[in-house]
Residue, then its C-alpha position, 0 to 999 in steps of 0.5 A: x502509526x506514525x506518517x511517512x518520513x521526509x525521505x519517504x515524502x521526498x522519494x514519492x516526489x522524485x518519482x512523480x508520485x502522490x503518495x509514498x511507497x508505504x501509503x500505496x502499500x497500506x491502502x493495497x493492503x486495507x483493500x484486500x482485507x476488505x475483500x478477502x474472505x480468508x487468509x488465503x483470499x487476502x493473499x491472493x487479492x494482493x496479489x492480484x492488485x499489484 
């Protein structure tokens, strides 16, 4: 898994964020797997969490 890119890391700035696109989408996603008991619930806990 390699890190985010420089264009990455530069757009996160530019929107004020602190963290890029694809690491808020990471952590959504490790969430949800966490929490879901089935494919479906993962679906929907993503959902649910933006």
């Amino acid at each position: 898994m390699t890190g985010p890119s420089q264009a990455e890391q530069e757009k996160a700035l530019r929107r004020g964020a602190e963290e890029t696109s694809r690491e808020w989408l990471r952590r959504q996603v490790r969430a949800a797997a966490v929490q879901a008991r089935d494919a479906e619930a993962f679906v929907s806990v993503l959902a649910d969490r933006g």
